[in-house]
Every structure is written in C-alpha cells, then in structure tokens.
N, CA, C and O atoms as CSV, one atom per row, in Angstrom:
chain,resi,resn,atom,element,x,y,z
A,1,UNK,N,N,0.843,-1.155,0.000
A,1,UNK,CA,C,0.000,0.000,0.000
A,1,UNK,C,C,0.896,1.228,0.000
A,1,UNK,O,O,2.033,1.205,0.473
A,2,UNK,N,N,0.255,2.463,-0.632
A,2,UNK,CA,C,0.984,3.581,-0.334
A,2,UNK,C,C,0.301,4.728,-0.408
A,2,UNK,O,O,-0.555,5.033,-1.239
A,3,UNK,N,N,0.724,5.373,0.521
A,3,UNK,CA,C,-0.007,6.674,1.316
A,3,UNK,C,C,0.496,7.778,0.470
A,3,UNK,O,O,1.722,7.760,0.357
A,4,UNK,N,N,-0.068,8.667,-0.111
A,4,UNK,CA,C,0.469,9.905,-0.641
A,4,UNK,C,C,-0.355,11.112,0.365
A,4,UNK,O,O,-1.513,11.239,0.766
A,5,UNK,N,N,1.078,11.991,0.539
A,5,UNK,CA,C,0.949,13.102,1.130
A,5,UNK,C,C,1.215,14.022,0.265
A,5,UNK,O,O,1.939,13.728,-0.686
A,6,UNK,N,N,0.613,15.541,0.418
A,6,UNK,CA,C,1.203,16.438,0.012
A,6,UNK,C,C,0.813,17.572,0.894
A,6,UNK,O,O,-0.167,18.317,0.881
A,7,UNK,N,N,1.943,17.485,1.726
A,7,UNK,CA,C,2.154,18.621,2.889
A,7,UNK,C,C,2.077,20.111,2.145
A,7,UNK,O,O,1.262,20.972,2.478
A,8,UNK,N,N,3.037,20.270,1.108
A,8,UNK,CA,C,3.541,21.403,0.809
A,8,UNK,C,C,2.179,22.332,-0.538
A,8,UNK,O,O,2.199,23.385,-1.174
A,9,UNK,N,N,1.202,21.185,-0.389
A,9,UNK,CA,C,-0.016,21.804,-1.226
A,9,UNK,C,C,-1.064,21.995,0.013
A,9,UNK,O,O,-2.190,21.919,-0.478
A,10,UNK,N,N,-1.147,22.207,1.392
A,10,UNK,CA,C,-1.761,22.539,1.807
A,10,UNK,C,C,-2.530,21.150,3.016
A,10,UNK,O,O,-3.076,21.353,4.100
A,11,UNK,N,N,-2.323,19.959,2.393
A,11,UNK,CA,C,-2.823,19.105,3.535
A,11,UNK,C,C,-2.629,19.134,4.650
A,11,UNK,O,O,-1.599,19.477,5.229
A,12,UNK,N,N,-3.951,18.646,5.226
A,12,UNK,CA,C,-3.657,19.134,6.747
A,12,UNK,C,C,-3.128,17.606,7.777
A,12,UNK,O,O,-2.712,17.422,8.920
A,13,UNK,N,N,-3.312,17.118,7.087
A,13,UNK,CA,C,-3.486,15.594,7.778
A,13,UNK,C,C,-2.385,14.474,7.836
A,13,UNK,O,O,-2.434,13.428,8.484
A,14,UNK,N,N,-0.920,15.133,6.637
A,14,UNK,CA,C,-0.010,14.220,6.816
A,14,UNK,C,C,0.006,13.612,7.955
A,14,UNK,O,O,-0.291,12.440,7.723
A,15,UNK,N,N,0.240,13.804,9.358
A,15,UNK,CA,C,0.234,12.928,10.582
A,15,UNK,C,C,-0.400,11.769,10.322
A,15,UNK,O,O,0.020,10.656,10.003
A,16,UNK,N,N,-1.713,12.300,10.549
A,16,UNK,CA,C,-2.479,11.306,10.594
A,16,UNK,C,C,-2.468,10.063,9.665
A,16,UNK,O,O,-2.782,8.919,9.995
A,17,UNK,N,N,-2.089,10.447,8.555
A,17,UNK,CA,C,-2.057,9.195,7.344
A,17,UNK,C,C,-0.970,8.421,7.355
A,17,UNK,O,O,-0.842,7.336,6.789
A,18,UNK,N,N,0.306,9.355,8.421
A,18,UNK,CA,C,1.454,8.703,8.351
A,18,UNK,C,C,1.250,7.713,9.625
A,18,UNK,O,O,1.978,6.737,9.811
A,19,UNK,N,N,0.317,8.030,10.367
A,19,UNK,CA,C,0.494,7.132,11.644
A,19,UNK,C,C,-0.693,6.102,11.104
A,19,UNK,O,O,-0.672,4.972,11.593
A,20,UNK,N,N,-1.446,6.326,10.395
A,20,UNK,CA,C,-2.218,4.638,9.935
A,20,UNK,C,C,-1.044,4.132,8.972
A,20,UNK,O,O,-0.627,2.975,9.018
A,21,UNK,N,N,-0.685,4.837,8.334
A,21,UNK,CA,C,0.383,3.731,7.903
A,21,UNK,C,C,1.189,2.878,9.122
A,21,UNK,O,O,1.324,1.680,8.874
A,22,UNK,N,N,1.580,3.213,10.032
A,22,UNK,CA,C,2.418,3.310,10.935
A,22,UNK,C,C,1.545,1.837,11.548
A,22,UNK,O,O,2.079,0.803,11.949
A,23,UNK,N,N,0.722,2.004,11.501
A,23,UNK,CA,C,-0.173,1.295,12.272
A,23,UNK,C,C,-0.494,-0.003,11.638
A,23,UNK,O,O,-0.607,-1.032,12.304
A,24,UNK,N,N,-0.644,0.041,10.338
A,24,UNK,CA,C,-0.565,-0.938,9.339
A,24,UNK,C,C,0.323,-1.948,8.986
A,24,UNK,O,O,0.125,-3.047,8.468
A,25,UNK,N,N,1.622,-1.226,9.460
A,25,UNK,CA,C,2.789,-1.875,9.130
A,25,UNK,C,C,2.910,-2.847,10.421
A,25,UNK,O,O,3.661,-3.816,10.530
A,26,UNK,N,N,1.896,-2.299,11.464
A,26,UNK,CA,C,2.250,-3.197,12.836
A,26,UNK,C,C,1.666,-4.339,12.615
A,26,UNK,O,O,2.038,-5.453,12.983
A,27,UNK,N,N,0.526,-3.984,11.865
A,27,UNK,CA,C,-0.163,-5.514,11.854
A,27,UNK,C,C,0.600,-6.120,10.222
A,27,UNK,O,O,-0.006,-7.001,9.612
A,28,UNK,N,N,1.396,-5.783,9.877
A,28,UNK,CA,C,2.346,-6.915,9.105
A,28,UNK,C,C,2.342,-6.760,7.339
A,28,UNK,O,O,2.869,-7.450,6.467
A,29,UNK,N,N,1.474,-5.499,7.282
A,29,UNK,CA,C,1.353,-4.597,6.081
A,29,UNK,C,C,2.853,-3.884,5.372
A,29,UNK,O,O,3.624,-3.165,6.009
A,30,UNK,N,N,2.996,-4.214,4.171
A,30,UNK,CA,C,4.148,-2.825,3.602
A,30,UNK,C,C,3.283,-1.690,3.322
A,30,UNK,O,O,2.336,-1.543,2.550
A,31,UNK,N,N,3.892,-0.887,4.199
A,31,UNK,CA,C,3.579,0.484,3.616
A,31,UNK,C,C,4.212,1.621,3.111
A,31,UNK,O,O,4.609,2.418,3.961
A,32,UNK,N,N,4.434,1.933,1.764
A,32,UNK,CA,C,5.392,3.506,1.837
A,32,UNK,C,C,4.325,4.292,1.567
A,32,UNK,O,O,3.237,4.017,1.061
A,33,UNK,N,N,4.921,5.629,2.097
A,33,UNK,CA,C,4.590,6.831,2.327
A,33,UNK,C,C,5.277,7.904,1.233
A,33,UNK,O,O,6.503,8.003,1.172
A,34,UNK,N,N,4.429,8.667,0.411
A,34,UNK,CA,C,5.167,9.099,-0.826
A,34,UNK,C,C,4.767,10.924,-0.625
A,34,UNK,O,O,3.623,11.374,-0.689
A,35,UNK,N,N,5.686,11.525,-0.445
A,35,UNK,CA,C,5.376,12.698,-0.347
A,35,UNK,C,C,5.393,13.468,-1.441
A,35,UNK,O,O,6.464,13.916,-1.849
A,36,UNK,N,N,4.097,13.758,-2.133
A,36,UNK,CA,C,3.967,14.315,-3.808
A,36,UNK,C,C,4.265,15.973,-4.168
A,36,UNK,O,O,4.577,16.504,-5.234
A,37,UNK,N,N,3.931,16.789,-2.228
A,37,UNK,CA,C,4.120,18.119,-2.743
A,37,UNK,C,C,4.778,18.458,-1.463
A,37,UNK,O,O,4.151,19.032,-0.573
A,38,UNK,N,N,6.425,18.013,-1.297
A,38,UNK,CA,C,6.741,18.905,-0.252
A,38,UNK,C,C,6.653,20.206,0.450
A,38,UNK,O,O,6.166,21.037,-0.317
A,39,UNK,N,N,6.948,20.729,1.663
A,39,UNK,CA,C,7.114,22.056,1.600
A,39,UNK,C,C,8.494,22.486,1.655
A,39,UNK,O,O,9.463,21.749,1.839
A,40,UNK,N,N,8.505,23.809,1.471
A,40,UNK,CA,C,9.600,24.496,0.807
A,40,UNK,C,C,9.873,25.744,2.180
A,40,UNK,O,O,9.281,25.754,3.260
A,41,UNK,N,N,10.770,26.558,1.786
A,41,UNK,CA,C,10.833,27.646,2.567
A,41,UNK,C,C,9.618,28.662,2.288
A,41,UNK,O,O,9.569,29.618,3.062
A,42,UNK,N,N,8.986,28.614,1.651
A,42,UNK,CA,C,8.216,29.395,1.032
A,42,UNK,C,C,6.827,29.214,1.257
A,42,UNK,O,O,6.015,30.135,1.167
A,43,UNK,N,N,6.597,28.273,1.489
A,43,UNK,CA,C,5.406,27.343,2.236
A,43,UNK,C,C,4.820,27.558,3.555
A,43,UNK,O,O,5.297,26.962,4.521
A,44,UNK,N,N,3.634,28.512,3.716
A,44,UNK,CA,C,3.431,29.469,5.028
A,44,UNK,C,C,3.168,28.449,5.989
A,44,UNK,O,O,2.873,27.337,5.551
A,45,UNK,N,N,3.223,28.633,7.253
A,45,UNK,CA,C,3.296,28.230,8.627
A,45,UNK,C,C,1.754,28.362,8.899
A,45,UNK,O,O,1.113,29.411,8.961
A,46,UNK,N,N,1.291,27.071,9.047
A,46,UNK,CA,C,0.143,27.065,9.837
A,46,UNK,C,C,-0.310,27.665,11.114
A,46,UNK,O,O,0.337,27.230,12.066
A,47,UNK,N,N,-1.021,28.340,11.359
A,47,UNK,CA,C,-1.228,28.746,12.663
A,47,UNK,C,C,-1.378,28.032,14.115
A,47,UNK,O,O,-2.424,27.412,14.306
A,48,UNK,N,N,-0.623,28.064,14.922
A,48,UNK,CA,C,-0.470,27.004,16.247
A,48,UNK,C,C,-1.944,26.972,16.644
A,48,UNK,O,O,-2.527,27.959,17.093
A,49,UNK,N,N,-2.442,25.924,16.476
A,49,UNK,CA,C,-4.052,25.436,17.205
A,49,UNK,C,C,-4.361,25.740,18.602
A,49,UNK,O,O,-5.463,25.923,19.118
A,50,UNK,N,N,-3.143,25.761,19.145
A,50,UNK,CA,C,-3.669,26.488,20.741
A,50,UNK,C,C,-3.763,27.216,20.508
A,50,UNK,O,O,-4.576,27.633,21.332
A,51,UNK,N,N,-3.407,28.536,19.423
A,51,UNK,CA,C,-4.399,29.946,19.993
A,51,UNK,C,C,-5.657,30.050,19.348
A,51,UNK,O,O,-6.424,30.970,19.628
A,52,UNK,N,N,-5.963,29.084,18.411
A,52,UNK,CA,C,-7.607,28.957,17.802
A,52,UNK,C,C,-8.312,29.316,19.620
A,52,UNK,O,O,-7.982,28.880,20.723
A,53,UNK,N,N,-9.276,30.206,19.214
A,53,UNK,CA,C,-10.899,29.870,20.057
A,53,UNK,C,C,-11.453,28.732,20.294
A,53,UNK,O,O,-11.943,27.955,19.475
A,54,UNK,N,N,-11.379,28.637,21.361
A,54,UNK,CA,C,-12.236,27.574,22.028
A,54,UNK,C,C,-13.793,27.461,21.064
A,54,UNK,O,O,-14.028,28.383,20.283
A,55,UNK,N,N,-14.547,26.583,21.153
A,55,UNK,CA,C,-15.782,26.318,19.901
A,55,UNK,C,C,-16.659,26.780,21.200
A,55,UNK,O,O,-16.254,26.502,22.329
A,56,UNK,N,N,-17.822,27.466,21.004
A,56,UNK,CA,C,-18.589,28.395,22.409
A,56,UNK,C,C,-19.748,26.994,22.102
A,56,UNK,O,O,-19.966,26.356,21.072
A,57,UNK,N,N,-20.426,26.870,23.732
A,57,UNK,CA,C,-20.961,25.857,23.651
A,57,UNK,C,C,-22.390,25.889,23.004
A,57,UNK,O,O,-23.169,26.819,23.216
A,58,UNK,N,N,-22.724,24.679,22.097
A,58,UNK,CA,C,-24.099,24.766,21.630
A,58,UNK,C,C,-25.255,25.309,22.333
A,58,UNK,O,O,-25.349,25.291,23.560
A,59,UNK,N,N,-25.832,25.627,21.817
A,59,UNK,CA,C,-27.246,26.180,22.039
A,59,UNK,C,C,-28.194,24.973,22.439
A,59,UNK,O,O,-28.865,24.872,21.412
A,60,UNK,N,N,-28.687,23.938,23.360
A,60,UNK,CA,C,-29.196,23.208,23.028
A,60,UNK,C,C,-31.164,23.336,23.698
A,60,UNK,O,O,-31.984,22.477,23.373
C-alpha cells in the first residue's frame, strides 16, 4: 500500500495518514509513504491550534 501526502499543497493531515500507515505496518502490512508536494521555505506556517478559540458551547 501507499499513502500519498502532500504537505507542501496545503494538507492538513499528513500525521495522521502517516500514523495509519504506521499502524498498518504493525499488523504486518508494507507500507510507503510518498510525499507528492513537499514544503519548501516558502510554504506558510500554519497557525499554532492552541491559539484557535475555544468552539462556544451549543445552544441546546
């Protein structure tokens, strides 16, 4: 199997796809991991999720 990432086009989720791979391989799977759009120096910095707003609680 193989996982394509492309960090450097904006995905948000490399982790995550890299750790089911990760996870896959435990149970006895080959997996590579192919990174299609690296990032670069040029490639803006996501904003640190701890200073996102808290989500205000539903209305219920």
């Amino acid at each position: 199997m193989t996982i394509y990432t492309a960090a450097g086009a904006g995905q948000s989720c490399k982790t995550l796809l890299t750790n089911l791979g990760s996870g896959l391989e435990d149970q006895g799977m080959t997996v590579t991991c192919d990174e299609v759009a690296p990032t670069t120096e040029m490639t803006p910095t996501p904003p640190d999720s701890a200073s996102w707003p808290s989500p205000s609680p539903s209305a219920a």
